[in-house]
C-alpha positions as CSV (number, residue, x, y, z in Angstrom):
1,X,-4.1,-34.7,15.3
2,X,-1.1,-32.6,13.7
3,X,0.8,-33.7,10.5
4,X,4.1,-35.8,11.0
5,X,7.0,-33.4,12.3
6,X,9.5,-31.8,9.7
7,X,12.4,-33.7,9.0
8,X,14.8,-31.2,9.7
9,X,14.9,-28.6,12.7
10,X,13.9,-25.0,10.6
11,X,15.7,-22.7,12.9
12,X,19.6,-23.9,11.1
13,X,21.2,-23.4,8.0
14,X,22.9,-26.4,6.5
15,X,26.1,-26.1,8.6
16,X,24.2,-26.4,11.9
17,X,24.3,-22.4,12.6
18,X,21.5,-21.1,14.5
19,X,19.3,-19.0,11.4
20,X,15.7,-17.2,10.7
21,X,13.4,-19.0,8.8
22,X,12.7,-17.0,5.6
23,X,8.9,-16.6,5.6
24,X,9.0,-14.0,2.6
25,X,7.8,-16.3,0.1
26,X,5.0,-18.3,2.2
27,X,1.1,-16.4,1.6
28,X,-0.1,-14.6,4.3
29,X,-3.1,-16.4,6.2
30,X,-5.1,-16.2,8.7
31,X,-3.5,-18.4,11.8
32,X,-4.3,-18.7,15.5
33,X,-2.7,-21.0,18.0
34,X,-3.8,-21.1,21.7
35,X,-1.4,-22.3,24.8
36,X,-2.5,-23.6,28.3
37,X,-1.1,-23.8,31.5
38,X,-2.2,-24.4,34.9
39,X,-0.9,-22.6,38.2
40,X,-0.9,-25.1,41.4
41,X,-1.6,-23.6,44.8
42,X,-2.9,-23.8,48.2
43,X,-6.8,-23.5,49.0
44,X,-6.1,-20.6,50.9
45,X,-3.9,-18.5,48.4
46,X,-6.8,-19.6,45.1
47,X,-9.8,-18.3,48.2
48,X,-7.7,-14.6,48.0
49,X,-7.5,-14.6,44.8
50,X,-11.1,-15.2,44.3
51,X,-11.9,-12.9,46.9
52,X,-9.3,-9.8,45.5
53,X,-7.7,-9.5,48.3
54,X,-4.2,-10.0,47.1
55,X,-1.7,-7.7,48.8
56,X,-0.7,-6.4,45.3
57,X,-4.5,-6.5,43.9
58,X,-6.4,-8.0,41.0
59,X,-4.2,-10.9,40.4
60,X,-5.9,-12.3,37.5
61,X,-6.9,-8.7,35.7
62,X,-3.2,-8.1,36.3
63,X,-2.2,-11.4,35.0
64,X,-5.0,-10.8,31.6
65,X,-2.6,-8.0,31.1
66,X,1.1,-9.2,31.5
67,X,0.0,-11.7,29.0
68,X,-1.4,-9.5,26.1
69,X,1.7,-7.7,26.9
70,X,4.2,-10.5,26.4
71,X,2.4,-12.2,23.2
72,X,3.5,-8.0,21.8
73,X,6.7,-8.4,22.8
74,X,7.8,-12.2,21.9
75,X,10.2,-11.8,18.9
76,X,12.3,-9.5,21.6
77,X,12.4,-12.4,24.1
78,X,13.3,-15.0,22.0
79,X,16.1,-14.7,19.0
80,X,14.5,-16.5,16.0
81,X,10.9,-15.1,16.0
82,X,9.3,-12.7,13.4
83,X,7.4,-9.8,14.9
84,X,4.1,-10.6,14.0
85,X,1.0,-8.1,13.4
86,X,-0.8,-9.6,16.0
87,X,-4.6,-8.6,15.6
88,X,-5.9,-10.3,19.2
89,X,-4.7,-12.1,22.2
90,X,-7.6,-13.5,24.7
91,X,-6.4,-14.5,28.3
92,X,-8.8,-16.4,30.1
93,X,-8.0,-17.1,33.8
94,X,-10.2,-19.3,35.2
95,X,-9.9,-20.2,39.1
96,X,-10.9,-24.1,39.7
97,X,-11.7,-24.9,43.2
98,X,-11.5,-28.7,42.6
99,X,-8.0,-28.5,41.3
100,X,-7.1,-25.6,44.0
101,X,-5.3,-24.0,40.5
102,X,-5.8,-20.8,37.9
103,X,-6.3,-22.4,34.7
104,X,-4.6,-20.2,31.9
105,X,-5.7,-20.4,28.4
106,X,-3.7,-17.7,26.0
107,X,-5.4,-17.5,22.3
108,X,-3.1,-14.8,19.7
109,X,-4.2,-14.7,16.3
110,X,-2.8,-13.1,13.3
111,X,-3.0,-13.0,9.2
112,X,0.6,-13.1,8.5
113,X,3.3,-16.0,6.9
114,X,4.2,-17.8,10.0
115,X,2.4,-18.8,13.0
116,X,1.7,-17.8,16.3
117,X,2.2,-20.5,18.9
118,X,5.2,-19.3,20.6
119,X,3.2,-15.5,21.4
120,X,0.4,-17.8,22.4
121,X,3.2,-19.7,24.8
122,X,5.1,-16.3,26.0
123,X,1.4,-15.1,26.8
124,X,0.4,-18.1,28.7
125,X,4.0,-18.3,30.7
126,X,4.1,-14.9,31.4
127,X,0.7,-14.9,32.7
128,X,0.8,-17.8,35.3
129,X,4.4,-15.8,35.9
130,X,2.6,-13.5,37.0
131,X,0.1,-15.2,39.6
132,X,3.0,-16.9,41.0
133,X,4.5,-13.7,41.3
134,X,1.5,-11.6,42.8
135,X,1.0,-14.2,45.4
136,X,4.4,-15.7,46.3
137,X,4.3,-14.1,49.8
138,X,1.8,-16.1,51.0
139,X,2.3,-19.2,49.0
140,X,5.7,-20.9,47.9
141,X,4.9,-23.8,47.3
142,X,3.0,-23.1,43.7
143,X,3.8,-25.0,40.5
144,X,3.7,-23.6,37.1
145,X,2.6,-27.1,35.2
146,X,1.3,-28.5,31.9
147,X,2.4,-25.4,29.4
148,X,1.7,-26.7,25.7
149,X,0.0,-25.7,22.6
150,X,-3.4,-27.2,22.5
151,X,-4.7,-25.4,19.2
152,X,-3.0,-24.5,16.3
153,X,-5.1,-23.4,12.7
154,X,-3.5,-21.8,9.4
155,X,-0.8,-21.7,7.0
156,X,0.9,-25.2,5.6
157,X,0.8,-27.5,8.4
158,X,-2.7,-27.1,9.1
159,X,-4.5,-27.6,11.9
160,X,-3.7,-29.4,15.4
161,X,-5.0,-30.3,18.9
162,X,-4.3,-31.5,22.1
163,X,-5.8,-31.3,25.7
C-alpha cells in the first residue's frame, strides 16, 4: 500500500494561493502510474461494440486513440501540471460480457521529476468519454464509474496499488 499522505496540500504557497510545485531540484526517474475506469451499458450497446457496428465506427480503436491523445495534452487541461516527456501511453479496452461494461485501463510512463498519474487519469476519462460518446444514440443510460489510480512506481513516494 502507498506511504502516509503529505501533510500539506503541494499545489499552495504558504498564503493559500493556488501555485506549481517546483520539481527543478527533485532527480529525474523513471515513473509510471496506471488509471482504470469502467463504462456501464446495456447488453445490446457492449454486443455493437463487439460486433463494430457502431454508427460512428471502431469505438474502442477510436477510444485507444482519444486517450494517447489526452495523456499528450494533460498540463493544457488542467492548470498546475508539468508537461511531461511522456515516452508511452498503453490503453487497453477490454469488453466484459459479465459486467455488460468496457473496462479501461490507461498506463503513461515517463523518466522525468514528477509523476504521471493525472496523464494516466486524463487518458483513462477521456477514453470511456469517448465510448459514452460514440454510442450515446443508442444508449443513455451508461455510467462512467470507478476512475482511480491503481498503480503508481518512481520518484520519492514510491510505489502504490489498489484494485
Amino acid at each position: 500500500m502507498a506511504a502516509d499522505p503529505p501533510a500539506r496540500l503541494t499545489h499552495f504557497d504558504a498564503a493559500g494561493n493556488a501555485a506549481m510545485v517546483d520539481v527543478g531540484g527533485k532527480p529525474a526517474t523513471d515513473r509510471s502510474a496506471t488509471a482504470r475506469v469502467t463504462v456501464t451499458m446495456q447488453p445490446e450497446t457492449l454486443a455493437m461494440i463487439q460486433a463494430g457496428t457502431a454508427k460512428k465506427g471502431d469505438v474502442l480503436g477510436v477510444a485507444r486513440l482519444a486517450g494517447i491523445m489526452a495523456a499528450k495534452r494533460t498540463a493544457d487541461l488542467i492548470p498546475l501540471c508539468h508537461p511531461l516527456p511522456i515516452t508511452a501511453v498503453t490503453l487497453d479496452l477490454d469488453a466484459d460480457s459479465a459486467a455488460s461494461a468496457v473496462q479501461i485501463a490507461a498506463t503513461v510512463r515517463t523518466t522525468g521529476q514528477t509523476g504521471v498519474e493525472m496523464e494516466a487519469l486524463t487518458a483513462a476519462s477521456v477514453a470511456a468519454l469517448t465510448v459514452y460518446d460514440m454510442c450515446k444514440a443508442v444508449d443513455r443510460a451508461m455510467r462512467i464509474d470507478g476512475l482511480r489510480v491503481t498503480h503508481k512506481a518512481g520518484g520519492k513516494s514510491g510505489e502504490f496499488t489498489q484494485a
